[in-house]
C-alpha positions as CSV (number, residue, x, y, z in Angstrom):
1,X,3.9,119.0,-12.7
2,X,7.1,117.7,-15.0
3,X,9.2,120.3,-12.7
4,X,8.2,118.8,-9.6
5,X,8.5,115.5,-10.6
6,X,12.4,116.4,-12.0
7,X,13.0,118.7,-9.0
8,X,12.5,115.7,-6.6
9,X,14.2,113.4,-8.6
10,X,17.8,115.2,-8.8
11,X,17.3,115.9,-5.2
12,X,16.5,112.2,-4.7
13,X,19.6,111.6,-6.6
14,X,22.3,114.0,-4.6
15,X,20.7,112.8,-1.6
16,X,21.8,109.2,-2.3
17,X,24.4,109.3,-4.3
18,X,27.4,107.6,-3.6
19,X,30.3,110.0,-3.6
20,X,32.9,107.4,-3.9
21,X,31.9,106.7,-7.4
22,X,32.6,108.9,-10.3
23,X,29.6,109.0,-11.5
24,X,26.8,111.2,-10.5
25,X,23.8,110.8,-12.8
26,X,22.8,108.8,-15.9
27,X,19.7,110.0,-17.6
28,X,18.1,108.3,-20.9
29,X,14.8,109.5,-22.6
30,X,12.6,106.5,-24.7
31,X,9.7,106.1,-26.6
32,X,7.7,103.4,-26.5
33,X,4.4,102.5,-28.6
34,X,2.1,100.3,-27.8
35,X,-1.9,101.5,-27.5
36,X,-0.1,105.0,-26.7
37,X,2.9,106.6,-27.3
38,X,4.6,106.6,-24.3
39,X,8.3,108.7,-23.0
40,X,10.1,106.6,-20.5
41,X,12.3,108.6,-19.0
42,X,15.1,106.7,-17.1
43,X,17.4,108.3,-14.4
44,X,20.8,106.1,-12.5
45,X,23.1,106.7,-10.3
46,X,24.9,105.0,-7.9
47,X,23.7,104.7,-4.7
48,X,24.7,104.0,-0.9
49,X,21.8,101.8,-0.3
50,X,21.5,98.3,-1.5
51,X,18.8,96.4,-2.3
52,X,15.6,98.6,-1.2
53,X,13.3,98.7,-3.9
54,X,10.6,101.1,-1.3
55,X,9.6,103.9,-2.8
56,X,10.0,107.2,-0.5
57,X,7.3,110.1,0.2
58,X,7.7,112.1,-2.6
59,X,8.2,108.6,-5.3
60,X,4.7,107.9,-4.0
61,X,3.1,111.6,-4.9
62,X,5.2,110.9,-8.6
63,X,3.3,107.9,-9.1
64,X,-0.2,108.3,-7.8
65,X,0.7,111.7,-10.3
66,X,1.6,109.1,-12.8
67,X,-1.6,106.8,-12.3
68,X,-3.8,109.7,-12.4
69,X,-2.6,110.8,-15.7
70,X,-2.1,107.9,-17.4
71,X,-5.1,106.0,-16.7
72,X,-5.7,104.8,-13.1
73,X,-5.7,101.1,-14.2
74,X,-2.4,101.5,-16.1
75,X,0.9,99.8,-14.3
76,X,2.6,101.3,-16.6
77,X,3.8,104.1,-14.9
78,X,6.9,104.2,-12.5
79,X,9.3,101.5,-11.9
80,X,11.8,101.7,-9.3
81,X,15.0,99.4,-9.0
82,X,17.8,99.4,-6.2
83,X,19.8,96.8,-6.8
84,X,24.0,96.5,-6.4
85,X,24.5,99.6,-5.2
86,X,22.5,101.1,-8.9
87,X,19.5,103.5,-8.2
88,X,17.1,103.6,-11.2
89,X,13.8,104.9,-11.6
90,X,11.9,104.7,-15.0
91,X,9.0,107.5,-15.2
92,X,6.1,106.6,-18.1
93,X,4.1,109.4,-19.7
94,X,1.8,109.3,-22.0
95,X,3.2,111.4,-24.8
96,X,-0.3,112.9,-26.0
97,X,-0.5,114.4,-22.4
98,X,3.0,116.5,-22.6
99,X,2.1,118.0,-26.3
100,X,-0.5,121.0,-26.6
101,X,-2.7,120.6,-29.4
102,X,-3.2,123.7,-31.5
103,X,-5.2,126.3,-30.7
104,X,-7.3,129.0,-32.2
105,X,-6.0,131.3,-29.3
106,X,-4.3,134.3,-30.5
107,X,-1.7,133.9,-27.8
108,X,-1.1,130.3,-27.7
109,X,-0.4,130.3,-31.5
110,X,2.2,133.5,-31.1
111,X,4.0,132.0,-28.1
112,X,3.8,128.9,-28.4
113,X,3.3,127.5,-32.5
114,X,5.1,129.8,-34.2
C-alpha cells in the first residue's frame, strides 16, 4: 500500500514539475499526536499549474486508502495545496497501522525483530 501511494506520488511529481526551477522535490516526515500518533508525510515541488487544488485519479484512490485506514470519519487524512506555482500534498497515517506488533511467529521474530 505505502509503495503505491509513493510510486504515484514521485510520478505525480515529475509529471508536473516545473523544469525551469531548480528544484525538483522537497519531502518532510512529521509526527503528530493528538488521540493517535499520526506521520504526516509532506511532499513539494514546484509546479506548472497554478491554483488547482483538484485532486487527480490516483490522489482520490490515496485518500479513500487514507479514509479507510484511518477511520472513515477522520478528515484527517490528505491535504492537497496548489497554490503560486508550489505543489504540496500532506499524507496522514496513523502510526500504529505502519508498525507490526510482535509476534509469537518463529519467522516474523527472525526477520523481522531481531
Amino acid at each position: 500500500l505505502l509503495q503505491g501511494h509513493w510510486e504515484e506520488l514521485l510520478f505525480n511529481a515529475l509529471k508536473y514539475a516545473d523544469p525551469e526551477k531548480g528544484e525538483f522535490l522537497t519531502l518532510k516526515f512529521e509526527e503528530k499526536k493528538e488521540e493517535f500518533t499520526w506521520l504526516q508525510m509532506i511532499l513539494e515541488n514546484p509546479s506548472a499549474k497554478k491554483d488547482d487544488n483538484l485532486p487527480g485519479q490516483g490522489l482520490e484512490g490515496i485518500e479513500e486508502d487514507l479514509r479507510q485506514l484511518n477511520e472513515e470519519e477522520s478528515d484527517y487524512t490528505l491535504n492537497i495545496e496548489n497554490k503560486k506555482n508550489r505543489f504540496r500534498v500532506t499524507l496522514n497515517y496513523r502510526s500504529d497501522l505502519l508498525m507490526l506488533e510482535e509476534s509469537n511467529t518463529p519467522e516474523l521474530e527472525k526477520n523481522y525483530f531481531s
